[in-house]
C-alpha positions as CSV (number, residue, x, y, z in Angstrom):
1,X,70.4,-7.8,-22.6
2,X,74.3,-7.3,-23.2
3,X,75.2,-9.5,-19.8
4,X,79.1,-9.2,-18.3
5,X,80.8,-11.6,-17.0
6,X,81.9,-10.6,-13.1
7,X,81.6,-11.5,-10.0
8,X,80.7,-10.8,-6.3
9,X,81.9,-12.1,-3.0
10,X,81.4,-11.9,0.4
11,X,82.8,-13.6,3.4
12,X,83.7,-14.4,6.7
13,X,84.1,-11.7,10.1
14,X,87.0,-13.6,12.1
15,X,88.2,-12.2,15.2
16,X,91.6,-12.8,16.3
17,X,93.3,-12.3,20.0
18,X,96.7,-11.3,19.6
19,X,98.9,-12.8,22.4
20,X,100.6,-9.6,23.2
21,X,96.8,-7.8,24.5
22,X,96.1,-11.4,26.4
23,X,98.9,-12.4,28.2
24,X,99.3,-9.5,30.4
25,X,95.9,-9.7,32.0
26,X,96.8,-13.5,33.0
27,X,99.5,-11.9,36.0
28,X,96.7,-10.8,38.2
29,X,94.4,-14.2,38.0
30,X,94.3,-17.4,40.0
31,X,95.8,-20.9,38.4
32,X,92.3,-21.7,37.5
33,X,91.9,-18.9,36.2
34,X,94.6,-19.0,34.3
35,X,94.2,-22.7,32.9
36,X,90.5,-21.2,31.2
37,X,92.4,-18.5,29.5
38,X,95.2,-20.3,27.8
39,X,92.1,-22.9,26.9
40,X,90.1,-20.7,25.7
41,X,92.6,-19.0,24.0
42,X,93.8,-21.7,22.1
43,X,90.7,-22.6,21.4
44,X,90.3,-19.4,19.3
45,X,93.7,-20.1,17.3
46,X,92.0,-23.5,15.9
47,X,89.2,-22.2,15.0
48,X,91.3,-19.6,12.9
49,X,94.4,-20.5,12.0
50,X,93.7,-20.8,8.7
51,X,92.9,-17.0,8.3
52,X,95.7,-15.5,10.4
53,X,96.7,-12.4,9.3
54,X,93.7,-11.6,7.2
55,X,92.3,-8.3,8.7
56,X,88.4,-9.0,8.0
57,X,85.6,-6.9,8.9
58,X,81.7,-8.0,8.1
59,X,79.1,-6.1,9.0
60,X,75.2,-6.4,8.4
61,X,72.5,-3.6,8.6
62,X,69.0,-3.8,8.5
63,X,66.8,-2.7,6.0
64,X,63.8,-0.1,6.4
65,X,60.3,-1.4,7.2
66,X,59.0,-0.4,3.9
67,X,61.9,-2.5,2.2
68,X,61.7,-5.5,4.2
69,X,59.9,-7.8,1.6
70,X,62.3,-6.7,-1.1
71,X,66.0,-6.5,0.8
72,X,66.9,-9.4,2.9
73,X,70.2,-7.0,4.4
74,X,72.8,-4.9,3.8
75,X,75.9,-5.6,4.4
76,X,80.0,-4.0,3.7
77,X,83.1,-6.6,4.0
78,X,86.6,-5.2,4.0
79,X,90.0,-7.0,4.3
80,X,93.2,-6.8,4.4
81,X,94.6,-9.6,2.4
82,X,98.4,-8.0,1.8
83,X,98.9,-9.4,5.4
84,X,99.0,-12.4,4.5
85,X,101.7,-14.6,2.4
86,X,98.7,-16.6,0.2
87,X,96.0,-15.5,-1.7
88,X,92.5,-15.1,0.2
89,X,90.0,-17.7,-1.7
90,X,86.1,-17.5,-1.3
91,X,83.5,-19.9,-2.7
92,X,79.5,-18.7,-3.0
93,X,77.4,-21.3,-2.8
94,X,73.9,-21.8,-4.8
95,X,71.2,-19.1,-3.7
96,X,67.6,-18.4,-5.0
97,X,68.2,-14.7,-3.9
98,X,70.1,-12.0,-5.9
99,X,73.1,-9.6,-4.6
100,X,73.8,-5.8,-6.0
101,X,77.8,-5.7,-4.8
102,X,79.5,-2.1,-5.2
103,X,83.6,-3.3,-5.0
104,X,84.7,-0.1,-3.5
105,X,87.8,-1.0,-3.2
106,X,89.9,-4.1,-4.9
107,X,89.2,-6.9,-7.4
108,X,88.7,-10.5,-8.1
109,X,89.1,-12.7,-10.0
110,X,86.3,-15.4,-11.1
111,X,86.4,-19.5,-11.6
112,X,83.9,-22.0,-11.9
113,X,83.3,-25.6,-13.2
114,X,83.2,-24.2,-16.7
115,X,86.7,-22.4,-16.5
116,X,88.0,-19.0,-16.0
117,X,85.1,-16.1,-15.8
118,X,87.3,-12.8,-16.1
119,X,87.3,-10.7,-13.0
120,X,84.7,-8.3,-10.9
121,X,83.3,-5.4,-12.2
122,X,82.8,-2.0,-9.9
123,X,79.3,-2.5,-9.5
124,X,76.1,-4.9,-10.6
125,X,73.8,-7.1,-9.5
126,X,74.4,-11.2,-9.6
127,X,71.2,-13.4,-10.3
128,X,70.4,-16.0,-8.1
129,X,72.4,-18.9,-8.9
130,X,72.8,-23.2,-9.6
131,X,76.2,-23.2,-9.5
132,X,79.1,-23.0,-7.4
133,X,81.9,-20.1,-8.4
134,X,84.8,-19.4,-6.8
135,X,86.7,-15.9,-6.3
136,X,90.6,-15.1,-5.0
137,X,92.7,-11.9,-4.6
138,X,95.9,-11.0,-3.2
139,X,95.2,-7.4,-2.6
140,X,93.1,-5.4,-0.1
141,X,89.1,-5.3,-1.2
142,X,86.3,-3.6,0.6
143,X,83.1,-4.1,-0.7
144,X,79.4,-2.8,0.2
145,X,76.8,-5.3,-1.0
146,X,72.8,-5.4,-1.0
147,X,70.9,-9.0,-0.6
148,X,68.0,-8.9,-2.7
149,X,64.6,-11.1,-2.3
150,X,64.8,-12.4,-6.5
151,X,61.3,-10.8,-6.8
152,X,63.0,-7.5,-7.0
153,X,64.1,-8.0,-10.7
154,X,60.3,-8.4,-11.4
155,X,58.5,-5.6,-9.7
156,X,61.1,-2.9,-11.3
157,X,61.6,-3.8,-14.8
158,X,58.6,-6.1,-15.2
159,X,60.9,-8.9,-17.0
160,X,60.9,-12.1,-15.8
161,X,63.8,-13.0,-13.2
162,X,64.9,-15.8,-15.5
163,X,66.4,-13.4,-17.4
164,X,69.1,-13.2,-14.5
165,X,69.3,-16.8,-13.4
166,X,72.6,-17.5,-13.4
167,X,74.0,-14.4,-14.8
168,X,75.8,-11.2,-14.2
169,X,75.1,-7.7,-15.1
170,X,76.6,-4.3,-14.1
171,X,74.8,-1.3,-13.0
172,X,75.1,0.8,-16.4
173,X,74.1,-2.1,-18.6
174,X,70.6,-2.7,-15.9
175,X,70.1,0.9,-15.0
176,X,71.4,3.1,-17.8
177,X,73.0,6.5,-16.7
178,X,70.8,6.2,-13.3
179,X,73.0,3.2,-12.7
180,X,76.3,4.8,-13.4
181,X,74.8,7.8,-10.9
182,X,74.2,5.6,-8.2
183,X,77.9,3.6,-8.4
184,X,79.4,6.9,-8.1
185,X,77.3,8.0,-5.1
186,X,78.4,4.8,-3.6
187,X,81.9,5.2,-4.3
188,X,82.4,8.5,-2.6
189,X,80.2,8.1,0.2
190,X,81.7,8.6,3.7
191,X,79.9,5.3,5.8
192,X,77.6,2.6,4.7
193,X,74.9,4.2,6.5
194,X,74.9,6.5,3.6
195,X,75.4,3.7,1.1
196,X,72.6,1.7,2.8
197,X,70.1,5.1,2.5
198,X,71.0,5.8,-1.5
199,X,70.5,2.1,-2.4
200,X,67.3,2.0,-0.3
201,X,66.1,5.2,-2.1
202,X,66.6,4.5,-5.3
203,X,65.3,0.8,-4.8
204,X,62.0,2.5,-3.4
205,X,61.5,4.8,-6.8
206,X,61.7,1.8,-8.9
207,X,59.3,-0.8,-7.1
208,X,56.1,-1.8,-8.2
209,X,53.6,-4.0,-7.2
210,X,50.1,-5.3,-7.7
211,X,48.1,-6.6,-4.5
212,X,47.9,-10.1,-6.2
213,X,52.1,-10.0,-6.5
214,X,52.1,-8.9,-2.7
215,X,50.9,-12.1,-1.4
216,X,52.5,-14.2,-3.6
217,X,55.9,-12.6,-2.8
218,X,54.8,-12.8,0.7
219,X,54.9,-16.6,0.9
220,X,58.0,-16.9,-0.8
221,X,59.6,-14.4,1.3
222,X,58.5,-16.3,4.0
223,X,59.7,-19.8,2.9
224,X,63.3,-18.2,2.0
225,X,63.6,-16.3,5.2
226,X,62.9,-20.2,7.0
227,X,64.5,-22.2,4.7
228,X,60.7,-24.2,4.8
229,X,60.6,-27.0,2.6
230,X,57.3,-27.6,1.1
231,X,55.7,-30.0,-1.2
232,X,55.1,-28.5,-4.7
233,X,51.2,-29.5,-4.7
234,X,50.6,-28.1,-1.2
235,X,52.7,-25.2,-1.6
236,X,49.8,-24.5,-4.8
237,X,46.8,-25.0,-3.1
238,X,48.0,-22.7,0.2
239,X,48.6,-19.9,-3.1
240,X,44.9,-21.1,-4.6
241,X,47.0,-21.7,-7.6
242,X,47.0,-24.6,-10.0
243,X,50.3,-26.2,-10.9
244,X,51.0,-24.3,-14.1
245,X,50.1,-20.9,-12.7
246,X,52.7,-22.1,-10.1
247,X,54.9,-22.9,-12.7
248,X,54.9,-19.7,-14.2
249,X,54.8,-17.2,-11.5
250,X,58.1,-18.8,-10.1
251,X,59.7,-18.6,-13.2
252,X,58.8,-15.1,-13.3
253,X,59.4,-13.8,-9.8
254,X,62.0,-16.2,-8.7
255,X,64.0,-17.3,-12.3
256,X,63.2,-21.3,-11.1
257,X,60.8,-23.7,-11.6
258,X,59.5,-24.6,-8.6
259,X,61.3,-27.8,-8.3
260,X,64.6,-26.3,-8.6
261,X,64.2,-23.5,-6.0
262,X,63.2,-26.0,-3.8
263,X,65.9,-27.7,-4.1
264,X,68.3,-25.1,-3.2
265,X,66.2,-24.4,0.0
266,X,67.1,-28.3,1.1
267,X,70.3,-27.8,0.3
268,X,70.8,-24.9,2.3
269,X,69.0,-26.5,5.1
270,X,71.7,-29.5,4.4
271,X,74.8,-27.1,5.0
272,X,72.8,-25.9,8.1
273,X,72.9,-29.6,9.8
274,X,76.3,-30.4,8.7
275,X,77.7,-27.2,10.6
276,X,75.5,-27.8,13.4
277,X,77.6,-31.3,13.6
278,X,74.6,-33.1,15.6
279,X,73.9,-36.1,13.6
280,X,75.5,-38.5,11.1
281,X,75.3,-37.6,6.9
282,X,73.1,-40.5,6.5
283,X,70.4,-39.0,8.9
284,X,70.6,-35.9,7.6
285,X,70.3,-36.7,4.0
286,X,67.0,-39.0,4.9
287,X,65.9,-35.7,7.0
288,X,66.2,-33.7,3.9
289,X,64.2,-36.3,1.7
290,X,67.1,-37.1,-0.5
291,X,65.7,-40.9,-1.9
292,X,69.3,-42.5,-1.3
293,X,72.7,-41.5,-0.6
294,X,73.7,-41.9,-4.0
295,X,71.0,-38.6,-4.7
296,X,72.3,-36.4,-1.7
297,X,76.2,-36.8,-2.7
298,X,75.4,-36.3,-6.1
299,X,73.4,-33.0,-5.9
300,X,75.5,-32.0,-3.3
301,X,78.7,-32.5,-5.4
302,X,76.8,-30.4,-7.8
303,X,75.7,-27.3,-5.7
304,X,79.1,-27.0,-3.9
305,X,82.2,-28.6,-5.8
306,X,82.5,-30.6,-2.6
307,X,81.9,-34.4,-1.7
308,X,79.5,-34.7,1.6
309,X,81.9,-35.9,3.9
310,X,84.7,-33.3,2.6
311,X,82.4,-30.1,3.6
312,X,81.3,-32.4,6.8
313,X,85.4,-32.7,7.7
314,X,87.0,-29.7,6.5
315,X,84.2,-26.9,6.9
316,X,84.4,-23.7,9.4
317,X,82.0,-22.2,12.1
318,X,80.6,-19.1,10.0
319,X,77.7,-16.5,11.1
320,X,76.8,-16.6,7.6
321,X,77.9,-19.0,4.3
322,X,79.1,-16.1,2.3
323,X,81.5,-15.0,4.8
324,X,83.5,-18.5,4.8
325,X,87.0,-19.2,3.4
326,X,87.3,-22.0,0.7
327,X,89.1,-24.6,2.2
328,X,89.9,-26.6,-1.0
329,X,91.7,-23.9,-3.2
């Protein structure tokens, strides 16, 4: 497979109260009243300082009931980073699911621990991933993505997912002249709703499954949608499969072994805690099974780029990990 090297991104929806739209209403209030505005006003500068002048928009839609194994969400991010005096700087995370990203508009460029990775393509879908990349622009981007269970890559070309575990590969190269079709249906379409009903159809044209794959995929889907961590051995005998069936039906649906994808799902449920704030790193990391703290800061350092207690101190509230701005540029 002739694989590309580019890149997708998503981010973070901040919302931002212009003084000049607050202050007026704070004439007609009592002092009381007025002491829980400026409070909570200020309150919404910290949490956003650090993105002022970015004009973000991130938006989610649901997928159709017949597409609900196979597409976690839609979802369409646009920005405008020319309002600000600094590059905007985004950092994806490990994930054992896939993304199809259409860049409508705008492009970035691509670094990771193994140096400079070229910049994003128009469209293409990005395997799930091990490793941390990180993406930055100084122009406007608007972008219309598609978050994909890994199965996907399975039940429409009948190729093992590994094939896309850690890679990159645009929508010509995957889908031939169909693929170059639907990027240019995308591109000219007037609303995502539109963009979320082409990618749905053609998705539904090329799906196929057996009964046996159905349950399978239903488990996993399952386990990703909760972030469950399970045992390897129990998580065979709930699937009435021995440990090397397990092995290789991962590796073919999901691009892991079994031992790495569940690894990604404690680390996500890791960055879950540490943004909840409730508890101390040590707690978490014995919650999450890690044998010492010398084995959570090292496979956290590996996932993220990031020491434990530099994401603990330095992190932002997000509704969702891709939408969050990298703090350490």
């Amino acid at each position: 497979m002739n694989r590309r090297h580019e890149k997708y991104l998503c981010w973070r929806r901040q919302k931002i109260v212009p003084v000049e739209t607050t202050l007026p209403y704070i004439y007609c209030l009592s002092k009381l009243e007025v002491f829980w505005v400026y409070l909570n006003f200020f309150i919404v500068l910290g949490r956003t300082d650090k993105i002022l002048g970015y004009m973000i928009r991130y938006t989610t839609y649901q997928p159709q009931r017949s597409l609900r194994g196979f597409v976690r969400l839609f979802w369409s991010l646009d920005a405008q980073v020319t309002a600000m005096d600094k590059p905007f700087v985004h950092r994806t995370l490990p994930d054992n699911c896939m993304e199809l990203i259409f860049y409508l508009k705008g492009k970035l460029s691509i670094s990771s621990s193994s140096g400079d990775e070229g910049s994003t393509f128009t469209s293409g879908v990005f395997g799930q991933t091990q490793k941390f990349r990180q993406f930055k622009t100084a122009d406007d981007f608007s972008l219309f993505g598609v978050y994909l269970y890994p199965h996907v890559f399975k039940c429409m070309f009948n190729v093992s997912a590994s094939e896309l575990c850690n890679e990159r590969v645009d929508s010509e190269t995957l889908w031939g002249v169909d693929g170059r079709i639907l990027e240019e249906k995308i591109m000219v379409a007037r609303t995502n709703q539109e963009r979320v009903q082409l990618v749905s159809s053609f998705l539904l044209r090329r799906i196929n499954t057996t009964n046996d794959d159905v349950a399978f995929m239903r488990n996993i889907t399952s386990i990703i949608g909760g972030n469950h961590l399970l045992s390897i051995p129990s998580f065979a005998d709930a699937c009435n499969l021995s440990r090397r069936q397990l092995e290789r039906k991962f590796q073919a649906f999901y691009g892991f072994s079994p031992k790495d994808f569940f690894s990604i799902i404690r680390f996500k449920n890791v960055l879950k805690e540490m943004e909840q704030n409730r508890k101390p790193l040590a707690q978490i990391a014995l919650d999450a099974g890690y044998y010492d703290q010398s084995h959570f800061t090292n496979e956290f350092r590996k996932f993220s780029g990031y020491s434990p207690k530099e994401f603990a101190v330095n992190h932002t509230d997000a509704e969702d990990m891709r939408t969050t701005r990298d703090f350490k540029e």
